[in-house]
N, C-alpha and C positions, 0 to 999 in steps of 0.2 A: 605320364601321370605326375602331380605334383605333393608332397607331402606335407598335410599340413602340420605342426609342430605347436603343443604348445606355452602360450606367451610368457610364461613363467621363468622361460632360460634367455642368459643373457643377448642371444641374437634370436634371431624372429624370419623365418618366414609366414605370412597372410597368407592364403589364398581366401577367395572371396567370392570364387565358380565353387560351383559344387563338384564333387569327385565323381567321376561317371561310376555305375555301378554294373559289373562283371559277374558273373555265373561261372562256376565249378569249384571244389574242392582244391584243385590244386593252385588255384588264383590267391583263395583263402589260406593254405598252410604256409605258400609263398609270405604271404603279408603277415603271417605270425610269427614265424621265426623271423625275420626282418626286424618284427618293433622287441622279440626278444634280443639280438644283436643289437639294437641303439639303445635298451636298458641295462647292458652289461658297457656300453660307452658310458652311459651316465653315469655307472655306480662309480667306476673305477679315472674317471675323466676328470679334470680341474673344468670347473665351469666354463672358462674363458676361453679354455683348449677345446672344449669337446662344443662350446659355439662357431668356431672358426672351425672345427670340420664338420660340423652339420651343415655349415655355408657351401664347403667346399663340395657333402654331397650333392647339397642341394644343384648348387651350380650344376653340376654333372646330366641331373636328371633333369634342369629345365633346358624345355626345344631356346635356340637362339633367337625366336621370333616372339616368344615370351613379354607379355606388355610388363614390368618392372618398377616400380617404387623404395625410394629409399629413404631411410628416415635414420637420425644418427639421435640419439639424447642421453642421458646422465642416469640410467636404468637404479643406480644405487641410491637413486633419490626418489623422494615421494614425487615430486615437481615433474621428474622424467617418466616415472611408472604413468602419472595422469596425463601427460601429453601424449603417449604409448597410446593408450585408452582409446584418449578422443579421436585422433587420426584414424584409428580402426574404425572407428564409430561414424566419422567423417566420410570415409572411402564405401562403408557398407551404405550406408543411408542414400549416397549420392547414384552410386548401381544401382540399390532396391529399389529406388524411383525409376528407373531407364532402363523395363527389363526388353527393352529390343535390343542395347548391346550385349553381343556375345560376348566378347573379352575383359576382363575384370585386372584387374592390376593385383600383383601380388604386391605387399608390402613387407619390407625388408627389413629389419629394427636392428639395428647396432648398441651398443654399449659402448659412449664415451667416459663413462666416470668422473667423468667435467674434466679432464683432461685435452686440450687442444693438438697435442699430438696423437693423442690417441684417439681422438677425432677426426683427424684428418687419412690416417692409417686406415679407419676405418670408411670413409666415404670413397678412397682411392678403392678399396674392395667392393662396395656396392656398384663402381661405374665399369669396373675390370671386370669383373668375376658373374656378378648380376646385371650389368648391363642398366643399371636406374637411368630410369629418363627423367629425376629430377631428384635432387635431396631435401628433404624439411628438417629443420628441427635447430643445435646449435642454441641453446641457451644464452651464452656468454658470447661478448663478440670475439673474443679472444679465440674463440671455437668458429667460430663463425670465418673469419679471416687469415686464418689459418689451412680452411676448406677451399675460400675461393678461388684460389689460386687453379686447384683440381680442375676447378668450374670451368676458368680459363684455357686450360689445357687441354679438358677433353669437352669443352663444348657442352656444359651439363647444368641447367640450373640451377641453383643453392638457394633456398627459402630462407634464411636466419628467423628466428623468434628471440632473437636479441632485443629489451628494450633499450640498451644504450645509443646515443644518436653515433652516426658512423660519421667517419671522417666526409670533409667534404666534397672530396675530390673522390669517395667510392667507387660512384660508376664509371670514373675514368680506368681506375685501377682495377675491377672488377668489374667487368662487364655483364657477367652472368648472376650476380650477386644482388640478392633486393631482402628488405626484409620485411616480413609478415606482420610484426607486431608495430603494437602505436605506441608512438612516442609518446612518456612518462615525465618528462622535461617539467609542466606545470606543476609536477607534486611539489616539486622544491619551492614554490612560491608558496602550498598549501604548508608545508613546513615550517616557511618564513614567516606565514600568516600567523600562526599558532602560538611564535615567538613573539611577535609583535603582539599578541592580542592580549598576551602576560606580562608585558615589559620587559623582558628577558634581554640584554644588552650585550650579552657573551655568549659564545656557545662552542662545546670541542665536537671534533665531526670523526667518526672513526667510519671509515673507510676501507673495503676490498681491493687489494692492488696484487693482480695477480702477478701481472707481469711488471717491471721496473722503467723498463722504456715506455707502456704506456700505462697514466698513471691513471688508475680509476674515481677518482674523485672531476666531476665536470666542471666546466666555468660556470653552468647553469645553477650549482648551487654554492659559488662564491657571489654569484651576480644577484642572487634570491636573497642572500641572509644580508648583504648591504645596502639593499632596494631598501630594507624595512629597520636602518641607521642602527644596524646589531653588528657585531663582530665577530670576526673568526678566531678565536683563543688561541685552540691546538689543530693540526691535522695530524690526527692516526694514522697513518694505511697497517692494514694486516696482511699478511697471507693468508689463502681459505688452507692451507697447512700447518698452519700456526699452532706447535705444541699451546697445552694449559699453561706452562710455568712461561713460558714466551708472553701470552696473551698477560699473565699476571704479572709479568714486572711494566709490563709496559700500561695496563690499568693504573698501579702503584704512582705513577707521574702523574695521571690525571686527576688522581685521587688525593695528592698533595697541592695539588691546584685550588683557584678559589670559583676560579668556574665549575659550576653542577648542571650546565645543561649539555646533553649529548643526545647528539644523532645518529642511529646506526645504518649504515649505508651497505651492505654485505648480505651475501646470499645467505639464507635461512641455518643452512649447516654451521656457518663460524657464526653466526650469530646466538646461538643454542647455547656457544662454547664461551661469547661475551658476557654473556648474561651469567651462567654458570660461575665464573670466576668473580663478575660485580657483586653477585651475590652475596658468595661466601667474604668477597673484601668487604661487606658492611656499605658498599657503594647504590644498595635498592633502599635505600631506609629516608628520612625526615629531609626534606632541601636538595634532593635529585629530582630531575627531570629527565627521562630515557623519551627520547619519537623515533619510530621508525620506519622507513621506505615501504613501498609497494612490495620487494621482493620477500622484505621481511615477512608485513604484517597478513598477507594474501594466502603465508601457511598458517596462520597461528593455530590454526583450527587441526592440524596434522600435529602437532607437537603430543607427545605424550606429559603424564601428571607432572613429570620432574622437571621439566621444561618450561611449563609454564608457573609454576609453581615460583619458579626464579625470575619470572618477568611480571611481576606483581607490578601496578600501576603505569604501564606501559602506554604512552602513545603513537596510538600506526595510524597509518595513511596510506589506503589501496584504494584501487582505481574502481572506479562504480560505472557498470551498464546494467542500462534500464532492465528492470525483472519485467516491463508489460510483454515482453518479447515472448508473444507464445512458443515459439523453437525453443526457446533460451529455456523458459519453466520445464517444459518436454524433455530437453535435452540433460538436463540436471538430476529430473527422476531418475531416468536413465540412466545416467553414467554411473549413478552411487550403485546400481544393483550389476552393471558389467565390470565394476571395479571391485565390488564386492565377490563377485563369480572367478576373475584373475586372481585377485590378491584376499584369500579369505583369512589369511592369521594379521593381514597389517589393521590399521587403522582405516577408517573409512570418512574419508575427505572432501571437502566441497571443492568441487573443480574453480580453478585460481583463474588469474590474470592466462597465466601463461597454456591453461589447458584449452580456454576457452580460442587464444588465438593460433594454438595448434592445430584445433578443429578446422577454422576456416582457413587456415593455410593448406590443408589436404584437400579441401574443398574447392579451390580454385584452379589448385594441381590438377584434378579430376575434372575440371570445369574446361581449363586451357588443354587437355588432352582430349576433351571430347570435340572440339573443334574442328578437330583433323586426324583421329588419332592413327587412320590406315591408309594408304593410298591405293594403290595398284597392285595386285599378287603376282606373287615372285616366280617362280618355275616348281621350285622346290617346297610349294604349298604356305610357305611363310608369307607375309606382307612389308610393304619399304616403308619405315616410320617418318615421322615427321622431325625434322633435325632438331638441334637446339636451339637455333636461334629465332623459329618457330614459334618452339613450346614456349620458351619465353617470354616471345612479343606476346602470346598469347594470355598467359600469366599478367605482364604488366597491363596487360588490356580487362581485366577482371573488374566486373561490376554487377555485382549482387549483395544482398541483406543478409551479411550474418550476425552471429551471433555475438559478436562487439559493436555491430554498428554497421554501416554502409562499407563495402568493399570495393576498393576502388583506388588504385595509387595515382596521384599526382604527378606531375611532368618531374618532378624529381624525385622519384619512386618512392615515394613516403605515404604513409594512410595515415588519416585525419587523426590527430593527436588527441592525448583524452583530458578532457577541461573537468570534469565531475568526479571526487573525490569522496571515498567514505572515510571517516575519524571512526575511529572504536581504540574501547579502554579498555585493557586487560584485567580481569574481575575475578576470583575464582579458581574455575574450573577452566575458565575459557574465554569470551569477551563481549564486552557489553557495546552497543550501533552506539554510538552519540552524536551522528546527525553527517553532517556536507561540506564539505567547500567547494564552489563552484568561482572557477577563474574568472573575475571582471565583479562577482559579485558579492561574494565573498563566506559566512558561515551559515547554513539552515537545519531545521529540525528535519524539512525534509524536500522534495524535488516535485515542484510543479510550479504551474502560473501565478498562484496568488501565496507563496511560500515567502515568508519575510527572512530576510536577509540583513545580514551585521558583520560590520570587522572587528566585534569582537565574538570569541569565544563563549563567553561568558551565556550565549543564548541558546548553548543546546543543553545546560544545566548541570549538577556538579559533577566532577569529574576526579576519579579514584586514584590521587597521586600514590604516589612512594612515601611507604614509612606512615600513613593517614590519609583518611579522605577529604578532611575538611580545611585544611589551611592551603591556600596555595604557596609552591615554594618559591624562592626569593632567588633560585634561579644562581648563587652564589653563596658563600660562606668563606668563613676567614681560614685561611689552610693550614692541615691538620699538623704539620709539622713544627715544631716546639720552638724550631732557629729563626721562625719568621718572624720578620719584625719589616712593617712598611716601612721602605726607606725615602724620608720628607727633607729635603734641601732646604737649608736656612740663608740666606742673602748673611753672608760673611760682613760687607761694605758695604750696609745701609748708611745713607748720611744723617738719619735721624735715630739715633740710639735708644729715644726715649719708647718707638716701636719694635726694632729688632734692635737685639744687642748681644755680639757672639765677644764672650771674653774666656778667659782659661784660667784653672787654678795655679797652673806654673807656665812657663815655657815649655810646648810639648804635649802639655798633660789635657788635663778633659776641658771638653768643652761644656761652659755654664750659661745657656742660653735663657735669654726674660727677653719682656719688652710687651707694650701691647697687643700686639699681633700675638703675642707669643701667648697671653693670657686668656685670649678671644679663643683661640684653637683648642687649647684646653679646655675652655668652657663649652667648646661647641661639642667637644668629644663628652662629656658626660650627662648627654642629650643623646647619645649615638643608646641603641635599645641593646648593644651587644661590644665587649670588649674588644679594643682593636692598639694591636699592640702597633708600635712605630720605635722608630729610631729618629735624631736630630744629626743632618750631615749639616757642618756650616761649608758654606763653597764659597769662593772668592769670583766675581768677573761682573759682567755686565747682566743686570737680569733679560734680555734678551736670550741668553748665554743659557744663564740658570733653566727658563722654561725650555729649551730645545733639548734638555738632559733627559729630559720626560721625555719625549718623542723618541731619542733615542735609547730608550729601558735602561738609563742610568739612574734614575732616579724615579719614585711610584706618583711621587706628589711634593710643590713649594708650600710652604709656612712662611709669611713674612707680609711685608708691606707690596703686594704685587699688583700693580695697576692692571684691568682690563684692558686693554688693547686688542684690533682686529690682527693684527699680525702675529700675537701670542697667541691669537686662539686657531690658526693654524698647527699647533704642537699640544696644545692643552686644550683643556674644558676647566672652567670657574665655575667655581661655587658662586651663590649667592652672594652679592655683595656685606661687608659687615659695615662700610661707611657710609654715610650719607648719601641717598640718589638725589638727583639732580629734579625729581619733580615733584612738586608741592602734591601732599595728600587731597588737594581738590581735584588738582590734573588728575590723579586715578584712580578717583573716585566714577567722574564724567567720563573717562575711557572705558570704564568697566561697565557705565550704563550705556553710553552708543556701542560697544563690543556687543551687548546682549541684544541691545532694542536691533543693529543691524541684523545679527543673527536670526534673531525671530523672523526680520521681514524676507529672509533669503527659505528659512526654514517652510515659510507659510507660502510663497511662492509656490517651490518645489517639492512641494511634498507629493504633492498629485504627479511628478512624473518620476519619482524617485520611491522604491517599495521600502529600500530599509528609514526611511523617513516617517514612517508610518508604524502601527503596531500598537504598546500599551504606553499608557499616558508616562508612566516612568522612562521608557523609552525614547517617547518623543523629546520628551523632555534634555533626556542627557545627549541626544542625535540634537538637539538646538545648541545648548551649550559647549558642546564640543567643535558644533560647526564655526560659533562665533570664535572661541579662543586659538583654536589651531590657525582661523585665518591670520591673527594679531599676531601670534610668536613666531607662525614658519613661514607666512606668507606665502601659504602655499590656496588657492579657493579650490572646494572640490566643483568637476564637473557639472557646468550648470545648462539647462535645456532653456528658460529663458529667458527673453531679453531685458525685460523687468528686472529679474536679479540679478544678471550680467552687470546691468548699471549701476545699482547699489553698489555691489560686489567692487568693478573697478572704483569706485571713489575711494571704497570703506579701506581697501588694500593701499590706495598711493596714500590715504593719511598714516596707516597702520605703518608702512615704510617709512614715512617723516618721524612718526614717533619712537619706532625702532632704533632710529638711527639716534634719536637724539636723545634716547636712556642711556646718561651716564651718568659719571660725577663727576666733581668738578676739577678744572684745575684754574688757579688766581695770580694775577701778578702782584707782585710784595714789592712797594716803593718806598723810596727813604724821602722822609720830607725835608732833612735838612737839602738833597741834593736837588730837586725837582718839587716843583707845585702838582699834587696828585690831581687835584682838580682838571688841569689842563693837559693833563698827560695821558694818552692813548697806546694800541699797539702800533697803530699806523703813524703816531710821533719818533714812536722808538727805533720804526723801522725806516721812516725817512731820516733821522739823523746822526745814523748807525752807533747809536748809541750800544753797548755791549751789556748784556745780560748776562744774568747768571743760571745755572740749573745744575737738577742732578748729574753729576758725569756718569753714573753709573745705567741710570734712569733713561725711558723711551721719550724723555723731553728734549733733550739733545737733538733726535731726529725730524722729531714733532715740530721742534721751532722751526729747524730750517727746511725742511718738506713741507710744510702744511700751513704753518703763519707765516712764513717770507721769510725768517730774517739771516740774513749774510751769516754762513757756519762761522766767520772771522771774528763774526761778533756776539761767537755764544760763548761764554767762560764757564766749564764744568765746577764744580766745586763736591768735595769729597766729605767733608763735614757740615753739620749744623754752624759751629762757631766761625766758619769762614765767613759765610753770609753778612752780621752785620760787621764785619773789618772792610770788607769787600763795598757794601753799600757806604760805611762812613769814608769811606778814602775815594770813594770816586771810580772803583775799578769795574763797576757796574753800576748801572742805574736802577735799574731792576732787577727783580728774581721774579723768575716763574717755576711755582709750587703748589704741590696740590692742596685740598684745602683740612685733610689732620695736619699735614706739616706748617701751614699758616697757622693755625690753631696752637699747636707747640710750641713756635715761637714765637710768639705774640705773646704767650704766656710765662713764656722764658725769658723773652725780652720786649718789656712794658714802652720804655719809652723809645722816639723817635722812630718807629713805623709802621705803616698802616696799612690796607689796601687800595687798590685805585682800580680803575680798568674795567670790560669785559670779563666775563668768565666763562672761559674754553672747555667745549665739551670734550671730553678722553674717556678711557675706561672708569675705574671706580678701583678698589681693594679688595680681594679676592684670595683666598684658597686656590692654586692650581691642581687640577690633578688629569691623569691620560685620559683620554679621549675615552669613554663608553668605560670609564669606570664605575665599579660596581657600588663602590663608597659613595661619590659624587650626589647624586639622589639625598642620601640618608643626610649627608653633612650638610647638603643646601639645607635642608630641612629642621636640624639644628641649629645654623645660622639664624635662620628666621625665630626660632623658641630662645635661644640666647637676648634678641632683639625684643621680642615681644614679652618677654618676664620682665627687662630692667635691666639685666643683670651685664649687659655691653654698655650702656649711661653709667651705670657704678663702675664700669672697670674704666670710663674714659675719663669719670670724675677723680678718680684714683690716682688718676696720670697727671692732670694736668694740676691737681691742689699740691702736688708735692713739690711744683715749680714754682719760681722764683714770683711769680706774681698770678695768685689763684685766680683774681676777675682781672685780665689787661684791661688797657682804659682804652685801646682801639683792638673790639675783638674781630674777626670778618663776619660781615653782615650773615648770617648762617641764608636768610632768603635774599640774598644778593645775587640778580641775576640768574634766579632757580627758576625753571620752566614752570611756571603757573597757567591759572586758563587763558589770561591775555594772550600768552602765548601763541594759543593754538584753538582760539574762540572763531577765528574764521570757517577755519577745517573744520570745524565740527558743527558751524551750523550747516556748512556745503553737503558732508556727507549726510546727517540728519536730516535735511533736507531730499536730499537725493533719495531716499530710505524712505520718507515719509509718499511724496508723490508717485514712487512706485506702487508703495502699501496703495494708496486712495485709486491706484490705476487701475491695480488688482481686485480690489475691493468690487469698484465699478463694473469690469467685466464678470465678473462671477456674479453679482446680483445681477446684471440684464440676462445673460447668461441661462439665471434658471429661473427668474419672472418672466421676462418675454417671452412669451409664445406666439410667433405669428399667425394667425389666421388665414384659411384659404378656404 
């Protein structure tokens, strides 16, 4: 006879046969004083001790031919009490259906306490003592691979309900080892969706690291948050043993930071305990953003008042199976009223991710032992089981409809990953559904065929940040701590002073920095909507030099005269330019109208095999607009189904690249007329009579001349001042200079007579603000730039500059439209692609009216 026990104490025997039933008195006073002897165990017994010898009776009293199940989980957790559950629920349901089998498996339940050694202690029990012909359970994989090894030893199958993806080489190293649940991998993309769909350009990731050798943070969500051109700020890792005052100094760092957006990556218990401490640090209020994982968000519904109470404006992201699953409905009434019957003083909880794939991992266990479960009878009344390498193949051979989905591993023992996501916003009491993300397609209010689809957020309606509901946050702020001052590099050795000019009140003493650039910066900051303190470093070298101090966190951002260039903007990001672009306001006026007319005809194309194309007119709308401008800046086309827009598409992209390429400003060659007739004089003169030019030494012209216009490094003469220049040109030591064109403008205005310009004008960068890559300023200050430009107020600071020089109107100024890309330019291309755009339209146009007029007759 077998004793059933119950599930309340920390190890567990099922039974799942019913108790045969015996006649007489003395059967009955035997069995009473027996359960009065295990209730004097219990009074007087540590819980832990008096499970380990109820095992041991138990063992005692079960025959060795006994069919056995073992199951290991985190009992001190809500997550492990409901995997408990379902497994029982799993194993009775799967009998109850099959009453011609006689033998029933008992189930075994351990107590790991999320412990991997004491997980493994205890499955080494269940296969010695119990005899389990298979283990489920193993949350963590740390739990999980910890076990396998047993597996390996005595030949026993191990289930994991781990969602972290396992190494790749597992089933070499574990042979008996597979895991039940589905891969979670995709949330990280719905994460990175979330971020992208708010502009969000930073973000800290606080992370579960239990162990140190393996680190629990994936490349899956390093590889997700740069898909979508965001950054990783900080990584956390915690301990799930992590004191509060641990957790709070280590908050205190992120909380001096200027990144506000965080991701909690960590099982539910330390996650209680981050929140808890954000809290009370003032870190849930105005300009935070908290999202959290599947592990998180899948209990929220188990937290008590105080718990959630401290996760106010929270976003989670748990994994979504279909409710039409009548089992699924069935099975949920259910479990709330035998979860309620086990556990009547807890909480009563919506069975999660992890309950649901507990269930179907007992269920396939029961599924692969009913295939073979007995062979032939032994002498001694017992049966020879089926080995383990059996039960196992029999397991990976599992193909039935549960209650996630299709059950069925893959040649690389994997079950189909989950691509369908629910968002919910922490609200209250508890949390409010805010719709979908589905991988490939991106956000929905909800899940069917004719469900419209957006990448942005913004479609499943407002959502209850931190600190308010209505403002969204900015996802950054300037850091709390009083010593901060951004630190902005000044070009020490500009050659033109009248833009930078780093001089000091003594030898040693402070540095007194002006100049135009310097004036523009200023102006640009009280446009900025919030104060941002900075400091002036002047630095000496090549600006080359200067921008790479950025890339390496010497420096936050340059102030100065700093040309755009493609090889600076591997180390930085520019602001909007402050100096003149290189294309006349007609050119962008007509790229702005074929930008829109293209998009329209790619929009109206594809709308019909595209759903988020579709939906309310304000939508279409901004789905055209969007499609047109994103192809022009990133050159990137989205996914297209015809070949009508195909063709548009590529014409409208090779012009979009011609014009990309040739947004810049200027740079001009400065000729002295006593030395040379500017009229007759070219690059291609200069360069065949190795005549020696001059330029910035400090400056990307240096390189630019002899890389990129030809001409012999012997014959480029740097020059480190303004006043070099005309000594240089009147003596004959250069024939030219090549300069950008504020610095032609300065000196022309500084020096009237004897020279002028002549020549082509070389496309380069423009003048620019640098600052780090997915800086959180950059945005705002482009955006000042442009209101500095558009008031007046950079024409007043230029005319400031140059009337204080020695000759306010020169009498040869450079032609300011000399050589600027106007529509001649680029009148070709754009009747090609206009063209291209139009006879798709009239093509499309065409088929859609015969389409739905013709009707052929029969």
């Amino acid at each position: 006879m077998l004793l059933s026990l119950k599930p309340m104490y920390a190890s567990e025997s099922v039974n799942l046969s019913k108790m045969p039933k015996r006649a007489g008195g003395l059967y009955a006073n035997a069995v009473h004083y027996f359960s009065i002897f295990l209730l004097i165990i219990l009074v007087f017994s540590s819980s832990n001790g008096m499970s380990n010898a109820l095992d041991d009776a138990l063992e005692k009293r079960q025959p060795d031919c006994a069919l056995s199940l073992g199951a290991v989980v985190d009992s001190t957790s809500l997550a492990g009490k409901k995997e408990k559950v379902s497994m029982e629920m799993a194993l009775k349901d799967f009998y109850g259906r099959r009453t011609s089998l006689r033998h029933y498996p008992t189930l075994h339940v351990r107590n790991s306490r999320g412990d991997p050694i004491r997980a493994a202690s205890s499955a080494k029990i269940l296969i010695k003592k119990h005899h389990a012909r298979a283990i489920i359970g193993f949350k963590t994989w740390q739990e999980a691979i910890s076990v396998a090894q047993l597996g390996n030893e005595y030949r026993v199958p191990i289930v994991s309900l781990a969602n972290k993806t396992p190494p790749l080489c597992a089933s070499c190293q574990w042979p008996f080892l597979v895991s039940a649940a589905r891969s979670l991998d995709a949330q990280m993309k719905a994460v990175a969706a979330i971020i992208q769909s708010w502009q969000w350009r930073k973000v800290n990731i606080i992370y579960e690291d239990f162990n140190p050798a393996i680190s629990g943070i994936t490349p899956n969500i390093i590889r997700a948050i740069k898909a979508v051109d965001a950054e990783i700020n900080e990584l956390l890792p915690l301990s799930p043993f992590s004191a509060y005052p641990s957790i709070s100094e280590k908050l205190e760092s992120l909380k001096n930071g200027q990144c506000r957006v965080f991701i909690v990556h960590t099982s539910i218990t330390l996650a209680t305990k981050i929140f808890k401490e954000a809290s009370e640090m003032g870190m849930m209020g105005k300009d935070f953003v908290w999202i959290t994982t599947n592990d998180i968000t899948s209990q929220i519904d188990s937290l008590n008042a105080s718990s959630i109470s401290s996760m106010q404006g929270v976003l989670g992201v748990k994994s979504y199976f279909s409710t039409s699953n009548k089992r699924l409905k069935d099975f949920q009434s259910r479990f709330r009223v035998m979860f309620r019957l086990l556990y009547p003083d807890g909480p009563l909880p919506e069975p999660g991710t992890s309950t649901l794939q507990a269930y179907d991992a007992a269920w396939a266990v029961a599924l692969a032992l009913e295939g073979n479960p007995y062979s032939k009878s032994s002498r001694n009344g017992c049966v020879d089981k089926m080995n383990g390498e059996e039960l196992f193949e029999h397991i990976l051979k599992s193909n039935f409809e549960g209650l996630t989905g299709a059950f069925n591993f893959s040649s690389e023992r994997k079950l189909a990953p989950v691509h369908i996501f629910r968002l919910v916003n922490v609200v209250g009491k508890s949390y409010r559904k805010l719709g979908y993300w589905t991988e490939g397609l991106g956000f929905s209010e909800s899940i069917h065929k004719l469900s419209n689809y957006s990448k942005s957020m913004k479609i499943l309606g407002q959502v209850f940040w931190p600190g308010g509901p209505w403002s969204v946050p900015r996802g950054w702020a300037i850091p709390t701590s009083h010593a901060y001052r951004l630190k902005i590099g000044v070009p020490e050795g500009s050659t033109f002073k009248e833009l930078v000019n780093v001089a000091y009140d003594r030898p040693g003493g402070n540095a007194i920095i002006s100049g135009f650039s310097i004036e523009v910066f200023n102006a640009t900051l009280a446009f900025l909507p919030y104060h941002l303190p900075y400091a002036f470093i002047p630095l000496n070298g090549t600006y080359d030099h200067l921008v790479e101090q950025i890339h390496v966190q010497n420096l936050d951002a340059i102030v100065g005269d700093i040309a755009i260039v493609s090889n600076r903007s591997i180390h930085a990001e520019f602001s909007q330019p402050y100096t003149e672009s290189a294309f006349t306001i007609y050119l962008w006026a007509l790229t702005g109208v074929i930008n829109v007319y293209n998009g329209f005809v790619v929009w109206l194309i594809e709308r019909n095999h595209r759903p988020d194309f579709r939906g309310s007119i304000h939508n279409q709308i901004g789905t055209m607009l969007s499609l047109s401008f994103t192809t022009l800046f990133s050159l990137k086309g989205e996914k297209l189904h015809s070949n009508l827009s195909r063709m548009a598409m590529t014409v409208w992209l090779f012009v979009a690249l011609v014009l990309t390429q040739s947004f810049t400003a200027s740079l001009t060659t400065l000729l002295t007329v006593q030395s040379l007739d500017p009229i007759n004089v070219d690059i291609e003169t200069l360069i065949k009579s190795g005549a020696k030019v001059g330029c910035d030494a400090n400056s990307f012209v240096v390189d630019y001349l002899g890389s990129v216009v030809g001409f012999d490094p012997k014959n480029i003469v740097g020059k480190y001042t303004e006043d070099d220049y005309p000594e240089a040109l009147k003596k004959g030591e250069i024939k030219a200079a090549f300069l950008q064109v504020p610095y032609v403008k300065i000196f022309l205005a500084k020096y009237c007579e004897g020279f002028t310009t002549s020549g082509p004008t070389l496309k380069v960068g423009g003048l620019g603000f640098a600052f780090a890559r997915n800086s959180p300023y950059l945005p705002d200050i482009s955006e000042a730039v442009l209101k500095v430009s558009e008031t007046g107020k950079l024409q007043k600071l230029w005319h400031s500059l140059t009337s204080s020089l020695n000759c306010s109107e020169p009498t040869a100024q450079p032609d300011d439209t000399h050589d600027r890309l106007g529509l001649n330019s680029f009148c070709g291309l754009f009747v090609i692609t206009g063209g291209t755009s139009t006879i798709a339209l009239f093509i499309f146009i065409f088929h859609h009216v015969r389409h739905r007029w013709y009707q052929p007759s029969f």
